[in-house]
N, C-alpha and C positions, 0 to 999 in steps of 0.2 A: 430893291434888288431881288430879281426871284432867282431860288438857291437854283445850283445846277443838280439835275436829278443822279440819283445811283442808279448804279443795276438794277439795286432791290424796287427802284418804282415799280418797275414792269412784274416782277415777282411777288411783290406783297402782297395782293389779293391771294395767292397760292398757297402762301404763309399761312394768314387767316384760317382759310381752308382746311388745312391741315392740325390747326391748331384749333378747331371748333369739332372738325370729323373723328378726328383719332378717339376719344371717349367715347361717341357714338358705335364706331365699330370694336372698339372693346366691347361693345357687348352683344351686337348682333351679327359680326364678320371679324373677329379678332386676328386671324388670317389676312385682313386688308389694311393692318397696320404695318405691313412689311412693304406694302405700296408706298404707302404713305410718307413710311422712313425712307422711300429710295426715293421717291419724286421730291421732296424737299433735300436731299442728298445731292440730286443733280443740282438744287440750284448752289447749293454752296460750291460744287465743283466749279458753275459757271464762274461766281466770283470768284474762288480762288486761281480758274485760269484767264480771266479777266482783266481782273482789278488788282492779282496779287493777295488775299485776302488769304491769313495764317491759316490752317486747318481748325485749333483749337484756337480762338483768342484770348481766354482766361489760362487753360489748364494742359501744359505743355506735354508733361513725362505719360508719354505713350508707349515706353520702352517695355514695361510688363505686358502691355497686352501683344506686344511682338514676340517676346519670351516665352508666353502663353499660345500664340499662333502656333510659334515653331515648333514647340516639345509637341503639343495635340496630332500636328502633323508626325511627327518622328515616330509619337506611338501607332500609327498607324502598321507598323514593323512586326509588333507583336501582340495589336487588337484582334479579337477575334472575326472582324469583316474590315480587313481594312481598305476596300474602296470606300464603304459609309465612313470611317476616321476623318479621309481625305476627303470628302466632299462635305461631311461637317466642320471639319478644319476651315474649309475653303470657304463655305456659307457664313461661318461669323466671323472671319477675317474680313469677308466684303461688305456685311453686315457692319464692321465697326470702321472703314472707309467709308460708307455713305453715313453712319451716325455720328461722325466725327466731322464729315463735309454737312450735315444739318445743323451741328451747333453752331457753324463757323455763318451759315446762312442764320439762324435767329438771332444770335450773338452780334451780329453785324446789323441790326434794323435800327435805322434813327431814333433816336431819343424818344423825338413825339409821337413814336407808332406802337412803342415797344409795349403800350397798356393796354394796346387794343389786342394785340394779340392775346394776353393774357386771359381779356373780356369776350374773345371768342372763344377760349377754352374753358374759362365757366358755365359760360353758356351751351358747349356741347356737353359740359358736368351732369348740367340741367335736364337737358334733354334726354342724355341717359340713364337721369335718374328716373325720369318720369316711364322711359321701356322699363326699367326694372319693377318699379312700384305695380303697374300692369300684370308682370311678371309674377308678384309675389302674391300681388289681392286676387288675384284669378287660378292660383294653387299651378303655375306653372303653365296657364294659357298657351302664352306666346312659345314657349317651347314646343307645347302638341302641336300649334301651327306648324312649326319650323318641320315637326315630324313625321307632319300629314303629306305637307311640297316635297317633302325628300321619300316619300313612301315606306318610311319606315314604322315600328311602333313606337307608340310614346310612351316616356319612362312609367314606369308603375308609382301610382298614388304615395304621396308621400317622402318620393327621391327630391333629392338637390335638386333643383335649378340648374339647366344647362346654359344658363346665358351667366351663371355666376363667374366664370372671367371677367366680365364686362366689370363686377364689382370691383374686383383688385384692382382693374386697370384703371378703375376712380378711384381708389384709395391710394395708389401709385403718382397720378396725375393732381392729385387736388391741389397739394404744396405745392409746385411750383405755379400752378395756374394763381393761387393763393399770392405767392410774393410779388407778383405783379401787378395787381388789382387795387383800384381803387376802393381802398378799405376804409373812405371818407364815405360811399355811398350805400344806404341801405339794401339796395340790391343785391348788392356783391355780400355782404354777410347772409340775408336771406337764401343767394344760392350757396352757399357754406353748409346753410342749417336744411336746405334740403337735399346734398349729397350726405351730409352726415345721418341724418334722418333712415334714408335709405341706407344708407348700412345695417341702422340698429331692427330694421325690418326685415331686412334681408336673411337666409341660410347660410352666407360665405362666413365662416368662420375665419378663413385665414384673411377676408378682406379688412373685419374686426379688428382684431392683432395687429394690421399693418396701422390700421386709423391711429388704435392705442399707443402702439410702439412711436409711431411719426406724432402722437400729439406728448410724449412724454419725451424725446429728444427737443422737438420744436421749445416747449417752456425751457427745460435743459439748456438750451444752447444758446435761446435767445438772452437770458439773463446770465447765464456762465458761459459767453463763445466758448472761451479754450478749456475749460473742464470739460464743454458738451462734446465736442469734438474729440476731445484725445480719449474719453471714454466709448465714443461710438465706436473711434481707430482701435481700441484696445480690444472692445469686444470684440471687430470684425475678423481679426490677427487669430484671438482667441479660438474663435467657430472654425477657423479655417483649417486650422492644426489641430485642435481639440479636440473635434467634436468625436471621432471615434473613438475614443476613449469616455469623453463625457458621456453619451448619447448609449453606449453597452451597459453603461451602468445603471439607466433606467429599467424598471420591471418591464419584462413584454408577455404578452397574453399568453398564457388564462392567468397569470398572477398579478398583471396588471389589472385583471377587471377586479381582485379585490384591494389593490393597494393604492389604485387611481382610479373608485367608482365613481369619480365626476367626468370625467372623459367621453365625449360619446363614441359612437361605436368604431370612427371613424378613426379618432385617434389612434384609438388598441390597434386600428392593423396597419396605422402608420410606423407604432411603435415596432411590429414583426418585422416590417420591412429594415428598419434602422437596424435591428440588430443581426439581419440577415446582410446586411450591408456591409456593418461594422466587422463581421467575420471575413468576408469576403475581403475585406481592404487590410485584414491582417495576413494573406496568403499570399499577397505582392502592395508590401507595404511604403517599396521606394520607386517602384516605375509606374504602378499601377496596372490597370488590365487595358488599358489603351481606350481611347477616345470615343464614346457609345459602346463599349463594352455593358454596359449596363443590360444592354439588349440581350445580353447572349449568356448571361454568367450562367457558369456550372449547378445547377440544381434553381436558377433561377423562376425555370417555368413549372414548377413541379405546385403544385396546389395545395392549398389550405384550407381548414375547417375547422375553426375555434368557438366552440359556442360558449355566449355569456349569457351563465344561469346565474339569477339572485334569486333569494329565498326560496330554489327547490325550482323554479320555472322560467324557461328561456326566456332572453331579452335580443334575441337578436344572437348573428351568427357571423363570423369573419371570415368570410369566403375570398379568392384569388390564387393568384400564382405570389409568389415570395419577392418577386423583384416585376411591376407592372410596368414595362418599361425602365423606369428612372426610380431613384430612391426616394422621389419628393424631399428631394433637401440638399440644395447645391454645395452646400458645404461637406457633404458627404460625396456628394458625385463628382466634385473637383479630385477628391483625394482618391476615390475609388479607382475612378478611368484614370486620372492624368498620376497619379502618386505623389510623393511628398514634394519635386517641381514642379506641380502645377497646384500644388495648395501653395506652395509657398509664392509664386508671380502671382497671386488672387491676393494672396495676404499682402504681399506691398503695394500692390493698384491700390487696395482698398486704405491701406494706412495712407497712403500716398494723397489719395483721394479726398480723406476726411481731414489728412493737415493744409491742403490747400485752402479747403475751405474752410476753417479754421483761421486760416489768415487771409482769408479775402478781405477787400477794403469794402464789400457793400456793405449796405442797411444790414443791422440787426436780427431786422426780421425777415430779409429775403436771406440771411447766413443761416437765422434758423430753418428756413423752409426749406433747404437747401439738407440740412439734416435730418430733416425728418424724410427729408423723399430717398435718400439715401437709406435710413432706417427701413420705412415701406417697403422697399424696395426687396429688400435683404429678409425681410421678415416671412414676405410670401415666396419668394425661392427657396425659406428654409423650411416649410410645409406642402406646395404645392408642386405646382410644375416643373417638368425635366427644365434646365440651365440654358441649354444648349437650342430649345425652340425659339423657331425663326419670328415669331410672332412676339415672345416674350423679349428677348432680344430689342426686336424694334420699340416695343414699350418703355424698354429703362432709356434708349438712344433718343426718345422722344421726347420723357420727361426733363433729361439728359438739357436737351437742344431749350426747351421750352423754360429752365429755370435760368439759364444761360442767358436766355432775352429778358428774365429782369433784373439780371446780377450785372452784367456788364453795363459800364459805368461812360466809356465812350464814346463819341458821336460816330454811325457809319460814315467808313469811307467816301469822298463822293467821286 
């Protein structure tokens, strides 16, 4: 008897697709993952106005991130720009409509496909490790390329890596491409060892941290589910409320370069920024400054110069403005912009989030991979990138959609 076909026949090559490119252009178009999330976004709209197909088929309570919609928008009232409030409101509102209609599209693929998707997103792991590796043995090659087509200059000897996104977006992406693979074939561990490889090669510091953090929940969670889980949820509750208060009470420069001399340089003016932060979110501690306020805060643009001398002779100098767009640390820019209602609907998503999974019914190992991408996740938003970019966004909705294909346990609809 030949089965009667789904929707998703005609879509699953697109799937694939998607699920092989997205690591790719994390590192060389990180900007074309917002494609990516919306063209797999249609397809799940297709089935859900189709076939009927639930939006999320694992993980229901969406009710914070509407709590979270509505107050971002409301602060727009008393943001300092609030047209950009309202149309960043509006951008990750629709952002988590089409990331929410791509879970419901990978979450839905038949039993016997759901590996290959997986096995396409190793393989663009692969591929992107091997731009990076290029990237790191040629002292930033492929970036003076990039610099030379765009007419601009290329970084001076010595800088980061400008395709280091693409890192996070593999250390983001590995777990869940990880819980779906067949981890009977030497392949699939071999490309493990050479995304992991390229980390330890790499200059992304915060991609490190995310590997570390996501490989010490994954052991965590895998042999203690529910302790891994309700310690990830505890932490996450924690950061969300805490951290201005935690985070003031670290040293910041110049008396961090003697009380934290393992830091590089980048940290110390991570640290300036936090505590410039942390001031600023105690001046409107329960509405916040409104939704990308960040952009605009009072003394924000005002410049800096902290030079770190050891024994008598510079090591380098922390130059910028006090607030460079975003705080690098969403846990701080939740509470800043949105005030203590919008740390607090981040705080229950995330509890919310990590007791689902927690009691999901899958494999072990796809619960823990499921943890640690969550960890990752959280780790490079609490260092890096503003929260609220449309690109970074579509990465957690992707990874989001892609662990969702080997967690769900179902056969798709037909």
């Amino acid at each position: 008897m030949i089965p009667r076909p789904t929707f998703l026949d005609d879509f699953f090559p697109l799937l694939v697709l998607a699920a092989f490119i997205a690591p790719v252009l994390g590192v060389v178009a990180p900007l074309g993952l917002v494609a990516v999330a919306v063209v797999t976004g249609c397809v799940g709209f297709y089935g859900i106005a189709r076939r009927g197909l639930p939006p999320t088929p694992d993980w229901r309570p969406c009710w914070p991130l509407a709590a979270l919609a509505a107050w971002a928008a409301t602060s727009a009232l008393w943001a300092p720009d609030p047209a950009l409030a309202l149309s960043s409101a509006a951008r990750g509102l629709a952002l988590a409509f089409f990331g929410l209609a791509a879970m419901a599209a990978f979450g839905r693929v038949p039993a016997g496909r759901r590996r290959l998707l997986c096995h396409a997103a190793l393989a663009g792991l692969v591929a992107a490790a091997a731009i990076l590796t290029v990237e790191y043995l040629t002292g930033n090659g492929i970036s003076a390329w990039q610099a030379h087509l765009k007419g601009v200059p290329p970084m001076p000897s010595g800088a980061k890596s400008q395709l280091n996104r693409g890192a996070t977006v593999m250390a983001l992406l590995v777990w869940p491409a990880m819980a779906g693979a067949d981890r009977r074939r030497v392949a699939t561990w071999l490309a493990l060892a050479v995304v992991a490889a390229t980390m330890l090669i790499g200059d992304s510091l915060a991609a490190r941290l995310a590997m570390l953090a996501g490989g010490v929940f994954f052991a965590l969670t895998f042999w203690l589910p529910r302790l891994g889980t309700i310690l990830l949820a505890a932490f996450l509750v924690a950061a969300s409320l805490a951290s201005p208060v935690a985070l003031n009470r670290l040293p910041s420069p110049p008396a961090s370069f003697t009380e934290l001399p393992w830091l590089p340089l980048s940290a110390h003016h991570r640290l300036a920024i936090w505590h410039f932060t942390a001031d600023s979110i105690a001046q409107h501690p329960w509405r916040g400054w409104g939704m990308e306020a960040s952009r605009a805060l009072p003394g924000g643009d005002e410049e800096i110069f902290i030079d770190r001398v050891v024994g008598g002779s510079s090591q380098g100098a922390i130059t910028g403005p006090r607030m460079p767009l975003h705080p690098h640390n969403a846990f701080l820019q939740w509470r800043l912009e949105l005030g203590l209602p919008g740390a607090l609907a981040m705080a229950v998503l995330l509890w919310t989030l990590c007791r689902r999974l927690g009691r999901s019914a899958s494999a072990p190992l796809t619960r823990a991979a499921g943890a640690a991408t969550v960890a990752a996740a959280m780790v490079v938003s609490s260092v890096s990138y503003g929260f609220w970019q449309n690109w970074w966004q579509a990465a957690l909705w992707l990874a989001a959609a892609l662990w969702l294909s080997a967690a769900t346990k179902k056969e798709g609809p037909a």
